[in-house]
C-alpha positions in Angstrom: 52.7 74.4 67.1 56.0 73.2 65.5 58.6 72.4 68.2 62.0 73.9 67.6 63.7 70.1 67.1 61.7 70.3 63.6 64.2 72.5 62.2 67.3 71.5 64.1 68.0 69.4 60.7 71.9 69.2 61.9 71.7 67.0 64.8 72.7 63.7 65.1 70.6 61.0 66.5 71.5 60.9 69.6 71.9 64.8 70.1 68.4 64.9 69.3 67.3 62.4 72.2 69.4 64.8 74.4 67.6 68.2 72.8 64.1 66.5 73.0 64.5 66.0 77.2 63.8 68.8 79.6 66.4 69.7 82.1 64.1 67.2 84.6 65.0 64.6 82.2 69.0 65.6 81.8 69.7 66.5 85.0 68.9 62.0 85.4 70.6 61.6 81.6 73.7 63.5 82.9 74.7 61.0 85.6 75.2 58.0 82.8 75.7 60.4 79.4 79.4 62.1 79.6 78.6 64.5 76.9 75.8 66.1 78.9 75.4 68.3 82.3 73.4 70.5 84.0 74.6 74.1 84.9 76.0 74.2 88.4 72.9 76.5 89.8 70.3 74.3 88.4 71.9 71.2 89.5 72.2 72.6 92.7 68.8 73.9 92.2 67.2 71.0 91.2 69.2 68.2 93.6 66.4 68.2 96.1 63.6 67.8 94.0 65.3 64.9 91.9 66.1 62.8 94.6 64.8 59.8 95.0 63.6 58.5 98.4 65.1 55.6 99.9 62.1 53.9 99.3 61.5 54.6 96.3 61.9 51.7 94.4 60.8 51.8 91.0 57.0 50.5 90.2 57.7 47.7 87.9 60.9 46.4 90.5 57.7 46.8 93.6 55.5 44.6 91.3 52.9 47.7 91.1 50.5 48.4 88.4 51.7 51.4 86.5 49.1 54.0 86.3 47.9 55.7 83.2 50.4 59.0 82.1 49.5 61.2 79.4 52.4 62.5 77.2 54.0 66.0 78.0 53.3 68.8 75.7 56.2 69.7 73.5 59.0 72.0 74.0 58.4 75.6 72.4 62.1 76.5 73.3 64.9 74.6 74.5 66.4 74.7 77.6 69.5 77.1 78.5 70.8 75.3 81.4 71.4 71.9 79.7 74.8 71.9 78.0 76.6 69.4 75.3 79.9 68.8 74.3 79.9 68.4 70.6 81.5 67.7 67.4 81.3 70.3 64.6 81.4 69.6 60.9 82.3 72.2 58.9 81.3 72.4 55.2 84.6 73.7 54.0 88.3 73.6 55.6 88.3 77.8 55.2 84.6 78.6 56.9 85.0 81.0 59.3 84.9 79.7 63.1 81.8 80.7 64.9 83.2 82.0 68.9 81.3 79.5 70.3 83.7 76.9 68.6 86.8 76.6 71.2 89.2 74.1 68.8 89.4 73.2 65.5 91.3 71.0 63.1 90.4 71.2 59.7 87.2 70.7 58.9 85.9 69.8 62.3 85.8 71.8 65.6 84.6 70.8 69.3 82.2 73.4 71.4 80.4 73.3 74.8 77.1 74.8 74.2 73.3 75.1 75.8 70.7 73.1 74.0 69.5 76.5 73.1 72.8 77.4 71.5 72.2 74.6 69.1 69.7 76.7 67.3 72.5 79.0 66.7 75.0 76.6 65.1 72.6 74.7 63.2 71.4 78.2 61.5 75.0 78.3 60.1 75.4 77.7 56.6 78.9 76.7 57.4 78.3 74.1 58.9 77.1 70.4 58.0 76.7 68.6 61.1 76.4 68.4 64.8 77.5 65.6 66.8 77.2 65.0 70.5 80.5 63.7 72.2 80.9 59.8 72.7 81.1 59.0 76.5 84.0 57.3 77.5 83.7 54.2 80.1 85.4 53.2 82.7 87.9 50.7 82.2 87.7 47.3 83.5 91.3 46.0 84.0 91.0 42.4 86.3 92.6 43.8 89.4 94.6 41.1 91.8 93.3 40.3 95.0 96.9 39.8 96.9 99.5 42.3 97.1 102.5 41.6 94.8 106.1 41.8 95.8 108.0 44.6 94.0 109.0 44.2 90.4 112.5 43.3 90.0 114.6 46.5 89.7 116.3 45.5 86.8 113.0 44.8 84.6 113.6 46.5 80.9 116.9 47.1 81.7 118.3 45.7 78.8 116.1 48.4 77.0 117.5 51.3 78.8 121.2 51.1 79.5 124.3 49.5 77.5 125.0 49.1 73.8 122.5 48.1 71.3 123.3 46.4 67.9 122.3 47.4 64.8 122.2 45.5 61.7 125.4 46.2 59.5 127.7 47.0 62.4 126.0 49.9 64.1 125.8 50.3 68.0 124.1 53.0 70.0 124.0 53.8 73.8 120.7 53.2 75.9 122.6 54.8 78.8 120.7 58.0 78.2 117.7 57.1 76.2 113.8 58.2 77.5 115.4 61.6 78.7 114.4 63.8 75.5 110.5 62.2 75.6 107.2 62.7 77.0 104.6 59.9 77.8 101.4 61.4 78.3 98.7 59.3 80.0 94.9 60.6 79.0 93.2 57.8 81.9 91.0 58.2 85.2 91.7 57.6 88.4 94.1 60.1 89.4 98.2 59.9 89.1 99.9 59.3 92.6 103.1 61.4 91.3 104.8 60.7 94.7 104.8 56.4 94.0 108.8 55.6 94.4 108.2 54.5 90.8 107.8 57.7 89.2 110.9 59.1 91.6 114.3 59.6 90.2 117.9 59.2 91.8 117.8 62.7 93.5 113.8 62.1 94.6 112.5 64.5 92.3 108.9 63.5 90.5 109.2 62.5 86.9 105.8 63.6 86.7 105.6 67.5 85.7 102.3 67.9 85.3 98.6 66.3 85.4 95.5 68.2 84.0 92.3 67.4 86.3 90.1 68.4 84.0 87.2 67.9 87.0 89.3 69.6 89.5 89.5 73.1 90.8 92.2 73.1 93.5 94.6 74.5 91.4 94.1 77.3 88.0 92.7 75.8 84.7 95.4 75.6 82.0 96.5 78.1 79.7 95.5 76.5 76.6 95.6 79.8 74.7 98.6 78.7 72.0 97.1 75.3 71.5 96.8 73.8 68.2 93.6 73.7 66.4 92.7 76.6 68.4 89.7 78.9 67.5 87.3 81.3 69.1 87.7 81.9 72.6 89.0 79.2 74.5 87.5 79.1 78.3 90.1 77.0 80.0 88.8 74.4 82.3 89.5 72.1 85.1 92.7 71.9 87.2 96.5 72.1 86.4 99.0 70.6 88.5 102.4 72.0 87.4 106.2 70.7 88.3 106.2 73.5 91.3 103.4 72.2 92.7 104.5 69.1 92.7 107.8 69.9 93.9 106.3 72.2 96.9 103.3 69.4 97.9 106.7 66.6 98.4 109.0 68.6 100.6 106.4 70.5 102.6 104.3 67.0 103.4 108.4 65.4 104.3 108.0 68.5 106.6 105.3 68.2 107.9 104.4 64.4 108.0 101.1 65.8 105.4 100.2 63.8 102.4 101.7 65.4 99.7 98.1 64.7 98.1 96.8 66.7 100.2 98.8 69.6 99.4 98.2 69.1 95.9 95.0 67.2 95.6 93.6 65.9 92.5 89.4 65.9 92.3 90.1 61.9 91.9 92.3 60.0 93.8 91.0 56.3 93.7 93.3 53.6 95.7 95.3 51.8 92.8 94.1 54.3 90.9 94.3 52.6 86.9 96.2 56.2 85.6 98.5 55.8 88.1 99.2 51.5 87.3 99.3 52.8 83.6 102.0 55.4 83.9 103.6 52.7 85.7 103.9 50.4 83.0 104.6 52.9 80.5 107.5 55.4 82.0 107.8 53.9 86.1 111.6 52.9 87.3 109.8 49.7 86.8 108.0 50.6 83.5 109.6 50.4 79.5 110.5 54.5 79.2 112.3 55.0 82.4 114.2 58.0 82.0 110.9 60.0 80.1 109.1 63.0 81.5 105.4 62.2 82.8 102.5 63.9 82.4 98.8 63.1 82.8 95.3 64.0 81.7 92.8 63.2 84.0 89.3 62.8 82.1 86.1 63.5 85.1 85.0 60.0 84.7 84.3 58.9 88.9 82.8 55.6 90.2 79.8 57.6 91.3 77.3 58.5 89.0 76.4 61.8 90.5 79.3 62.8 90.4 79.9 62.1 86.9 76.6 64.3 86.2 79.2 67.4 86.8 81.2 66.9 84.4 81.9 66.2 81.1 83.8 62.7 80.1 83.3 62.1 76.7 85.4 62.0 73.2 86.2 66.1 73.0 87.9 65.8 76.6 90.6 63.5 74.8 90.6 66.2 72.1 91.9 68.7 74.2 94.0 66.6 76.6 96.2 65.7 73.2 96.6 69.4 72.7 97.5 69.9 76.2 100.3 66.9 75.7 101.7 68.5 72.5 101.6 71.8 74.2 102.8 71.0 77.2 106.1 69.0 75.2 106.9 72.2 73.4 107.1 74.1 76.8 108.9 71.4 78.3 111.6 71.2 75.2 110.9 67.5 74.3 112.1 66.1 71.1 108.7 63.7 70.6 105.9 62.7 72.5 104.5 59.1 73.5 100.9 59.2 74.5 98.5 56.4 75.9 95.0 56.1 75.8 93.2 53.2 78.0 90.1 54.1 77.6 86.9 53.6 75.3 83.7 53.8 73.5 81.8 51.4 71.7 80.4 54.3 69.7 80.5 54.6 65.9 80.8 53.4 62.6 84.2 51.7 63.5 86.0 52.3 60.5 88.2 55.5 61.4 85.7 58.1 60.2 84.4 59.3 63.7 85.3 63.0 64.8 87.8 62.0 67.1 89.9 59.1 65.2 90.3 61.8 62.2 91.2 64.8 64.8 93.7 62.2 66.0 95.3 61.2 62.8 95.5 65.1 61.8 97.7 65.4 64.8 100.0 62.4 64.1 100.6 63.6 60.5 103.7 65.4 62.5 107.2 63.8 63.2 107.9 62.9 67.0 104.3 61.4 68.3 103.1 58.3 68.4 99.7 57.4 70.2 98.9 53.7 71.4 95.2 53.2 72.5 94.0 49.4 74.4 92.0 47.4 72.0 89.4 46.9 74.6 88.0 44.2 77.2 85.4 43.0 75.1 86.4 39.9 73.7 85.0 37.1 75.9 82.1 35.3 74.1 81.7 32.1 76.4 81.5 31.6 80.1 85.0 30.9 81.3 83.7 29.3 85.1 80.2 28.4 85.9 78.6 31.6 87.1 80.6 33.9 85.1 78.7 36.6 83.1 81.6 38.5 81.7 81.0 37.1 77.7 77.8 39.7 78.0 80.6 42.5 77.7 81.5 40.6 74.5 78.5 39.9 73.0 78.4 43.5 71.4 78.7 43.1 67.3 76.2 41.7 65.0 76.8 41.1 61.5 74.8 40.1 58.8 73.6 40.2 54.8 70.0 40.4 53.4 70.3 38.8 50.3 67.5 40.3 48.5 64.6 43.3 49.0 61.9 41.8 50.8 63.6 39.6 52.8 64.5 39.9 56.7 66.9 39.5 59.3 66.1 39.9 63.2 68.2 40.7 65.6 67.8 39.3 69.1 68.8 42.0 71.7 68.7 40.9 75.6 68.7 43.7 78.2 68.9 42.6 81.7 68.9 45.0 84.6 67.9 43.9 88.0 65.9 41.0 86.1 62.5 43.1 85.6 64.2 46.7 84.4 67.2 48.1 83.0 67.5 52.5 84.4 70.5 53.0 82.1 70.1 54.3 78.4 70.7 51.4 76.2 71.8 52.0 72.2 71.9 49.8 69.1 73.7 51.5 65.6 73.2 50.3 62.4 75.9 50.5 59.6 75.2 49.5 56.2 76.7 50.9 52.9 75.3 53.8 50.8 73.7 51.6 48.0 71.3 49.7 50.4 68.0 50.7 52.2 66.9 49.1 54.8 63.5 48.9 57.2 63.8 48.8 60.4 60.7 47.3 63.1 61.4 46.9 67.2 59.4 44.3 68.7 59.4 44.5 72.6 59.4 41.4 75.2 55.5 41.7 75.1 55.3 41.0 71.5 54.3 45.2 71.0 55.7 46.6 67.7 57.4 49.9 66.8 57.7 51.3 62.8 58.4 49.9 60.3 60.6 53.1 59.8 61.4 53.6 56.4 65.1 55.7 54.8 64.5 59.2 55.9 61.8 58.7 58.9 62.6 58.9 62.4 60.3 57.8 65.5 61.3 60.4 68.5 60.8 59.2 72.1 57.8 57.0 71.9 56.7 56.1 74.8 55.3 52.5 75.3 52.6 50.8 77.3 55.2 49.8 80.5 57.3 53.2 80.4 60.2 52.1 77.9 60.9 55.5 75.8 61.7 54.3 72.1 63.7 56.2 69.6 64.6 55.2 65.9 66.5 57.0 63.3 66.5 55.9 59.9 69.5 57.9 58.3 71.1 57.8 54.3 74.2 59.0 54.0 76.2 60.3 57.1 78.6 63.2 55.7 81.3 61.1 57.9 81.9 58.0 55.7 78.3 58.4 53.0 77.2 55.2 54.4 73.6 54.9 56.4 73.2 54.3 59.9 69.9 53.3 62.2 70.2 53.6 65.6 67.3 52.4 68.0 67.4 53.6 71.9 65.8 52.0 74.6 65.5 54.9 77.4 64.2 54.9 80.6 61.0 56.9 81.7 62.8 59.7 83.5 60.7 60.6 85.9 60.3 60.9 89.6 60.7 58.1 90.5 62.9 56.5 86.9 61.1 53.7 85.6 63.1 51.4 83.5 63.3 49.9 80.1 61.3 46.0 80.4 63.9 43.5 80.9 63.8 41.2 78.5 64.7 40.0 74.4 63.7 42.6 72.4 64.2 42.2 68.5 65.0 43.9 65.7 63.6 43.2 62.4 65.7 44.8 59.3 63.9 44.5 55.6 65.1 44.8 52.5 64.1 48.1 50.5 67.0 48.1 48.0 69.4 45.6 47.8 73.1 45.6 46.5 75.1 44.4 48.6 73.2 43.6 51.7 75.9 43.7 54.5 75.5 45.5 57.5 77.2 45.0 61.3 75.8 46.5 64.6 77.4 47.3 67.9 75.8 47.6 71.1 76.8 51.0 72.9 78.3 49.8 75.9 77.0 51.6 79.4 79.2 50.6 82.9 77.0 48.0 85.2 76.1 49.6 88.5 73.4 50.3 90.7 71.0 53.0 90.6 70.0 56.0 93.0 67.0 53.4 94.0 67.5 50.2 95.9 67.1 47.3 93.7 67.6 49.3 90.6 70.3 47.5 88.8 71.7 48.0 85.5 74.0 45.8 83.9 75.2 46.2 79.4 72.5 45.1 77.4 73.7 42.2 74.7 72.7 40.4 71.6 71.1 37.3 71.7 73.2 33.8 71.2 71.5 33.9 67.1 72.8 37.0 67.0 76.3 37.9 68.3 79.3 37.9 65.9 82.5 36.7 67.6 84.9 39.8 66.0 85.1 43.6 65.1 84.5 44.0 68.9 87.6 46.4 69.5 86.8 49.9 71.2 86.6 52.6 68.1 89.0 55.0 69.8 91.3 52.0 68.3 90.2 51.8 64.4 91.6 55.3 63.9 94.5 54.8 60.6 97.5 56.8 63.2 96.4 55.0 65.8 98.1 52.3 67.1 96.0 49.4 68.7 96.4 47.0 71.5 95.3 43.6 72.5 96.5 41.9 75.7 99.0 38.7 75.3 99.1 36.2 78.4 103.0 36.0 78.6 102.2 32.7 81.1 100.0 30.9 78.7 101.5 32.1 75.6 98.3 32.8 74.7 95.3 35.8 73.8 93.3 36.4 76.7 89.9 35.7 76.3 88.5 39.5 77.2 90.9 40.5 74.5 88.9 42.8 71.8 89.1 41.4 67.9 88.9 43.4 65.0 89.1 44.0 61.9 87.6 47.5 61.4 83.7 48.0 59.6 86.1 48.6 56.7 87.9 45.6 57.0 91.1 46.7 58.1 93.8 44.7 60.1 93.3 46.0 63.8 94.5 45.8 66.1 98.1 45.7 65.3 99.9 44.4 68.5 99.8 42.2 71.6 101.9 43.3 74.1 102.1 41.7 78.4 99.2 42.4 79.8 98.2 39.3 82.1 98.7 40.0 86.1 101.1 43.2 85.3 102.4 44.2 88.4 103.2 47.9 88.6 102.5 50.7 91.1 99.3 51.1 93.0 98.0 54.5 93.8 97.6 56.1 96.6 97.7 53.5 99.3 101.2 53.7 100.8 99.8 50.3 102.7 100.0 48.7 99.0 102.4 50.6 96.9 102.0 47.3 93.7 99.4 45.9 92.4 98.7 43.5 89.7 96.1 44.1 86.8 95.0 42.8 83.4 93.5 43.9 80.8 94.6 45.3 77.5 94.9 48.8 79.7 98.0 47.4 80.9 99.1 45.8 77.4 98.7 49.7 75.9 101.0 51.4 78.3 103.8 48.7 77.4 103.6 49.6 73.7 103.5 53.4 74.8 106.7 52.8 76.6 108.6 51.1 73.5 107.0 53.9 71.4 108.7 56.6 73.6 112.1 54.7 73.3 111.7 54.5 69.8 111.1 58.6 69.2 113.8 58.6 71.8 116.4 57.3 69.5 114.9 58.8 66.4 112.7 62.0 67.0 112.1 62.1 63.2 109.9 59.3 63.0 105.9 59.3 62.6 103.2 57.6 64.4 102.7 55.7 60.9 106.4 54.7 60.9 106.3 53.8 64.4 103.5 51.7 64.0 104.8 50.3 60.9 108.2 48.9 62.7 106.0 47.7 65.4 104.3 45.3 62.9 107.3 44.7 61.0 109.6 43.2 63.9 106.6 41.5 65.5 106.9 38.1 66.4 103.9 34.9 66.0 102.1 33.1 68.9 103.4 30.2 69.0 101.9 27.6 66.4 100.8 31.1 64.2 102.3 32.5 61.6 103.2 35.8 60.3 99.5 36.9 59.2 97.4 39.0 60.8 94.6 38.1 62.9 91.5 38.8 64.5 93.0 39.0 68.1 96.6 39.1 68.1 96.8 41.1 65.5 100.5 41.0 63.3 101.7 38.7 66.6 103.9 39.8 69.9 105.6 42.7 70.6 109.2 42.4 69.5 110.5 45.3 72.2 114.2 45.6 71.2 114.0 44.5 67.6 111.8 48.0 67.9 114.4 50.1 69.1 117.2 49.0 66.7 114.6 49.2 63.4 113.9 52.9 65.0 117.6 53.9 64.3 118.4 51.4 61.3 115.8 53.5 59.7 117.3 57.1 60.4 120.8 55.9 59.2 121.8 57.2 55.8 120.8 55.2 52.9 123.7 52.7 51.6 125.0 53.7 47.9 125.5 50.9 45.7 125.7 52.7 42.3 129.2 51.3 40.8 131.3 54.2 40.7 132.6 55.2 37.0 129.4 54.0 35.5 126.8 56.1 33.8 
């Protein structure tokens, strides 16, 4: 009997590996997957059953012979207490917005929905496509091991008080500049809003509000006039307003409490990164540091159970930038400056993904600006003997088959604890729309898998030693029109897991039709950890030294056309760090745009009054900088648009040293220029000069 996947025709790929799993399998797939979870009862349910025992080791990590398992019958309905966070793709910008959409912009909308809900949505004639939510990772800032000194008091001054020249005679006061802004922070980690660094004169909180969107303690947000709204909008999460902020301070001066305590946040991590970003951006020590604060805390935890509560993926920063350009309305701010350090190495990297074009909808509008880090995945090499952090950066492949017929393989090494990998593990495959490819998987034992031909699929094959295999073979995704194979590698998510072989696994793309050949291939990153298991390590899978291609490794949150991204410079050195992310974009476009200080930043450290600085590096703390500039910029001249504002970034820019004025790969158009920013941002909003000679016609 026909399963009901056969006529879910509107799922992606990797929705589908979700809808194929029972609630067994995605109550596991939740802990490592932040567009999925479990219903609260049946994860509370089903938490004693899915526990592993201490001694539980998986079977291939013990050295045991795996025993015979026959395949599960299929499902005949799908489950209702599994839910996604999806992407929706309408077929026109007019179709009418099904209830169980909550946003929408244009032509796309975001919903949380059961995997039987799907059936529902996919039935719609208005709609073209279905995508599940990219997961966000953790970031992974360089974090120093000794306790700095305080920053100098007077740091950015110069950008915040005083007279600044402008070309042709001009001056303006900095004496008041920042107060007329919001810098929004969309991060993890949790925002210590009582740091001295986010205090003004009077002692008073600069931060007015932080969205926990995996909290409770407080009542969800009213999101109910938010742009791009549609359908009912269920608010969610935890919203810590200027009065609760206000009340936690003086009653914990009061009462010698935390005011954290008073006011708690669902994750409050000691030198918590939201907190260090903020810093950077809009701290006394910070570039902005007059501006209002407020932060958006995605549910992304160190633990993995409890990420499996939550949701953490690409339509979380969807509604947190609604909830910033909200919240600036309420709070009467000329213009808003947001940050994003996080990412996802998800995509087609060119700008066409749900959320890049949902972001540049909302930066059409004078008075935002959005930076976003380039990403920590430029290292390629070993920097020290021992050092494995060029796997991280060994993520793009790129390539051209010449000719039908002929081949190219692609070496791909996943490591785990050595023997087995427990986390998910994801190649995609972008080509353009006049090529066809075949696509083979060869595993370590030499076993083979397809070929899969344009318009075939394989759907959680499962292999001699446990490894689930999934292939899609895809023309034309209604995104971009290009084609796209993805190949997962999945664990066998059993009782206990069983991971995928460690090992080089390979795959071989042929030829079918041939124009132009190219393709390029990114690795979906997962974060390295250890499982529920003893012994069960996973650590990001990578390609092969034949295979890697040393660029167009910059996180896809940062390819978006409004976006403006950010690579880390080592003021020091005078130099690119090595973990810096390159671009360009799939479509060969110059990102990312800037590098801005990012190299042992000090700034505040979150909640460990035993600590209050700590120093970091990363391009998360080369973002926030940028952020910062951005804010003074719209300060001075609300009129301007994330395009313009990224345009004068560029434009003022200043070479490494012994570089020129081109763009490249990692710097991007060269170093920050912070002050040359601020007096293009009002050179620009002065009135045009007349030279027409008066008397002449």
């Amino acid at each position: 009997m026909a399963g009901p996947l056969d006529r879910l025709t509107k799922l992606d790929s990797r929705l589908r590996c979700v809808a194929n799993g029972a609630t067994e399998v995605n109550a596991i797939r939740a802990e490592q997957n932040g567009a999925v979870r479990l219903k609260p009862r049946s994860r509370q349910a089903m938490a004693s059953s899915l526990a592993i025992p201490v001694d539980g080791e998986s079977l291939k990590s013990l050295g045991r012979t795996l025993r015979a398992v026959k395949r599960g019958e299929s499902q005949t309905s799908l489950p209702t207490d599994v839910e996604v966070s999806v992407f929706v793709l309408f077929n026109q910008i007019d179709a009418p917005t099904p209830a169980i959409v909550s946003r929408r912009n244009g032509r796309v909308g975001v919903a949380t929905a059961t995997l039987a809900e799907l059936e529902k949505l996919n039935d719609n004639p208005a709609i073209q496509l279905i995508e599940l939510g990219e997961t966000l990772k953790l970031p992974t800032p360089s974090v120093a091991d000794a306790i700095p000194l305080a920053p100098a008091a007077n740091r950015h001054a110069y950008l915040n008080r005083g007279m600044l020249s402008i070309a042709g005679g001009t001056s303006v006061s900095l004496d008041t500049v920042g107060e007329n802004v919001l810098v929004g922070i969309i991060d993890v980690g949790g925002i210590d809003f009582a740091h001295p660094d986010f205090l003004d004169d009077a002692g008073t909180s600069r931060v007015i509000a932080i969205w926990d969107q995996g909290g409770d303690a407080f009542a969800p947000p009213d999101l109910t006039v938010s742009e791009g709204k549609a359908g009912k909008l269920t608010g969610y999460g935890s919203e810590i307003r200027d009065t609760d902020i206000a009340f936690a301070m003086a009653q914990a001066k009061a009462s010698k409490l935390s005011p954290h305590d008073l006011a708690p946040q669902s994750v409050r991590e000691r030198g918590s990164h939201a907190t260090h970003v903020a810093s950077i951006a809009a701290g006394r020590s910070g570039l902005c540091k007059r501006a209002k604060i407020a932060g958006v805390m995605i549910a992304l935890s160190e633990r993995d159970y409890d990420r499996g509560r939550s949701f953490y993926d690409t339509t979380r920063i969807v509604d947190g930038l609604a909830y910033l350009f909200d919240l600036a309305r309420r709070e009467k701010c000329d213009a808003v400056s947001i940050n994003i350090s996080l990412g996802t190495n998800g995509g087609a990297h060119d700008g066409s993904e749900f959320v890049s074009r949902w972001i540049d909808t909302s930066m059409f509008e004078p008075g935002r600006a959005i930076c976003v880090a380039a990403g920590n995945s430029g290292q390629d090499q070993p920097q020290f003997d021992g050092d494995l952090g060029f796997w991280s950066g060994r993520v793009h492949a790129s390539g051209t088959i010449p000719a039908a017929s002929l081949r190219r393989d692609l070496e791909w090494t996943v490591v785990g604890n050595g023997l087995e990998d427990i986390s998910e593990n994801q190649v995609n495959i972008w080509f353009g729309a006049e090529d066809e490819f075949l696509v083979e998987l060869f595993a370590p034992n030499g076993e083979r898998i397809g070929p899969v031909a344009p318009g075939e699929q394989i759907e959680n094959q499962m292999l001699a030693d446990r490894t689930m295999v999934s292939i899609y073979n895809r023309l034309s995704d209604p995104k971009n029109g290009d084609n796209c194979i993805s190949v997962f590698l999945s664990p066998f998510m059993g009782r206990p897991v069983i991971g995928i072989t460690a090992g080089s696994w390979k795959i071989r793309l042929t030829g079918k039709v041939i124009r132009s050949g190219a393709f390029n291939a990114w690795i979906e990153r997962d974060d390295p950890g250890q499982g529920n298991a003893g012994g069960q390590w996973r650590l990001p899978s990578f390609f092969g030294n034949t295979t890697y291609v040393d660029n167009s490794t910059l996180s896809s949150l940062a390819c978006g056309p409004r976006v403006t991204g950010v690579t880390n410079y080592d003021q020091a050195r005078e130099a690119l760090a090595a973990s810096s992310s390159q671009g360009p974009t799939r479509d060969g476009r110059p990102k990312p745009e800037i590098a801005a200080p990012g190299t042992d930043v000090v700034a505040a450290s979150g909640f460990d009054p035993t600590a209050l600085w700590v120093a970091m590096s990363g391009t998360s703390m080369a973002s926030p900088y940028v952020a910062g500039v951005s804010a003074l910029m719209l300060s001075l001249n609300p009129k301007l648009t994330a395009a313009q504002i990224s345009g004068i970034i560029r434009r003022t820019s200043q070479p490494l040293p012994g570089a020129s004025y081109a763009w490249s790969n990692d710097a991007g158009f060269g170093v920050i220029d912070a002050q040359a920013c601020l007096a293009e941002a009002v050179r620009i909003g002065l009135p045009t000069k007349d030279l027409t000679k008066k008397g002449t016609v």
